[in-house]
N, C-alpha and C positions, 0 to 999 in steps of 0.2 A: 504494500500500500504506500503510494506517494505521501510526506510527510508535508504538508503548507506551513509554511512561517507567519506568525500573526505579524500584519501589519498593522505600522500606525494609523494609517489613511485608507481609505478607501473610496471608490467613484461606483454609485449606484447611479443609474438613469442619470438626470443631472444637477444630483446631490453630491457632496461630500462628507462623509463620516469620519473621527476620528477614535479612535478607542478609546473606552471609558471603564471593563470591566475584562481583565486579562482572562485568557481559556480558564489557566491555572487557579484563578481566584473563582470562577465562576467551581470547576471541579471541585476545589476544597470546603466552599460555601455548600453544593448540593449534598456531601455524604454528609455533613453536619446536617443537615436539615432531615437528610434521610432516617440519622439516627435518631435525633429528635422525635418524630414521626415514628418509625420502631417500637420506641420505650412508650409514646403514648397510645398507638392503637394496636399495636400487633396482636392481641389475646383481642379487640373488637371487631376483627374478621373484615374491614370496611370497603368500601362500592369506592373503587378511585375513577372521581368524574374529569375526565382531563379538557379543556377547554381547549379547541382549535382554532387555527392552525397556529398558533403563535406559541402554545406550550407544550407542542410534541417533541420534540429536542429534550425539553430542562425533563418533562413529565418520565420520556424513557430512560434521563440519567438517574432520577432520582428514584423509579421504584426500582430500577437494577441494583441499587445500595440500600434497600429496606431488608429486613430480617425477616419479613415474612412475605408471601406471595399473593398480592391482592388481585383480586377483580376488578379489572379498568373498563368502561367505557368511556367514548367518545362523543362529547358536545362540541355542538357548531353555535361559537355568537359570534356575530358580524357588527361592530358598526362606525369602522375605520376604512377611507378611503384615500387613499395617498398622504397627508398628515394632518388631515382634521376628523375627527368624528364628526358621523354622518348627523348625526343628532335622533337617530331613530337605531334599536338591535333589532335582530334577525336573528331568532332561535334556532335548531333546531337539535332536538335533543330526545338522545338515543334508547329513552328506560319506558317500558309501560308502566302504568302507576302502582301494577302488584309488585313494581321490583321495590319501592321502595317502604312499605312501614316497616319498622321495625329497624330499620340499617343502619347501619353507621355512614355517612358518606365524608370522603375528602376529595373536596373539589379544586384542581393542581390548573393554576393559571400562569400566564408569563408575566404580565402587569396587570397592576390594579391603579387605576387613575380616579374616574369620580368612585367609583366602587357601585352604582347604583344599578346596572346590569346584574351585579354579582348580590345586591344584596335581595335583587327582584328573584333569581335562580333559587337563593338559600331558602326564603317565603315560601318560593313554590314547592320546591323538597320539602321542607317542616310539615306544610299542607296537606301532603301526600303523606304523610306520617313517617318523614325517616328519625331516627332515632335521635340521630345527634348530624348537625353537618360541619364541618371544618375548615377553614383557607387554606392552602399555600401558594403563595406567589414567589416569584422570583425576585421580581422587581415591587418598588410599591413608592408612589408617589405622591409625601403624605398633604403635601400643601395641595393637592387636584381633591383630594377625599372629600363627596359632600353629600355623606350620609354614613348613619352608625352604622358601623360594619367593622366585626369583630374576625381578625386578621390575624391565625393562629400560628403561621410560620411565615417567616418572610425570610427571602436571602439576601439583596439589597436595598435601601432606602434612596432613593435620585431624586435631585432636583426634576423640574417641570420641563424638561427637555425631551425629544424625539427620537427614537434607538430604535434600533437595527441590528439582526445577530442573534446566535443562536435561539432561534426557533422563527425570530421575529422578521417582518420584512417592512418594507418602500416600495409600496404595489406591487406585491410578488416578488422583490428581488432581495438577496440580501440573508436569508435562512439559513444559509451553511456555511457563513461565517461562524467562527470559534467563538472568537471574543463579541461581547455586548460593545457597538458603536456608537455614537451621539451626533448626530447633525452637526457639522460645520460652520455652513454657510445656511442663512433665512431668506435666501430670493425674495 
């Protein structure tokens, strides 16, 4: 396997990104998180809801370093379109409602900015009777947060800026970068 060198820079369509979150920081950050996660649910058997596309990357590093073997499925919310929110999500979301009384769920996202998507998702599961639901994000943006929304693992806290990288994109481009990027230039 060809080995890539993280760069400092990089050109997405016609952006410029600079690194903000090294592979290796990112790596040492998710097995902490993972073990966190371990010691708190591993004996709760829990439903891992991972949010696409932006947290499949961090989602499959982080349950490959949990201690026990979860059941993942796959939610779709939409409401990012080259670097604004659209101001409206798009669900779609993968469980019939007998999956959930009774469960435990963790629900594994890349960022969390107003958090009001993610706190409409949690309503809905509680609704449907899961047991307990729980955060993790990767990222979390706490000066965007504008709604309570209780945020059980986080692996880094950023400023109100635009990233790109592992998992995340700039209209589809940009997801198999290593390292977490930050916008450059604001055209």
């Amino acid at each position: 396997m060809k080995s890539h060198t993280t760069r400092e820079t990089v050109q997405i369509h016609d952006r410029e990104f600079k690194l903000m979150i090294t592979p290796e920081e990112l790596q040492e950050r998710t097995i902490a998180m993972a073990h966190e996660i371990s010691n708190d649910l591993a004996s709760a058997d829990p439903l891992v809801l991972v949010v696409l596309n932006g947290a499949f990357i961090f989602a499959a590093d982080l349950v490959r370093e949990m201690s026990f073997d979860p059941e993942m499925q796959f939610a779709k919310l939409r409401s990012y379109h080259g670097l604004k929110s659209t101001g409206s999500v798009r669900m779609q979301l993968p469980y019939d409602d007998d999956d959930i009384p009774n469960r435990h769920i963790l629900i594994v996202e890349d960022i969390i900015e107003s958090g009001l998507t993610l706190h409409s998702l949690c309503e809905k599961l509680m609704n449907h009777g899961a047991a307990s639901v729980r955060l993790a994000t990767l990222l979390l943006k706490p000066n965007c947060l504008n709604t309570e929304l209780k945020i059980d693992y986080v692996g880094f806290e950023i400023p109100d800026e635009f990233v790109i990288g592992y998992g995340m994109d700039y209209n589809e481009r940009g997801r198999n970068l290593k390292g977490i990027y930050r916008i450059e230039d604001t055209k």
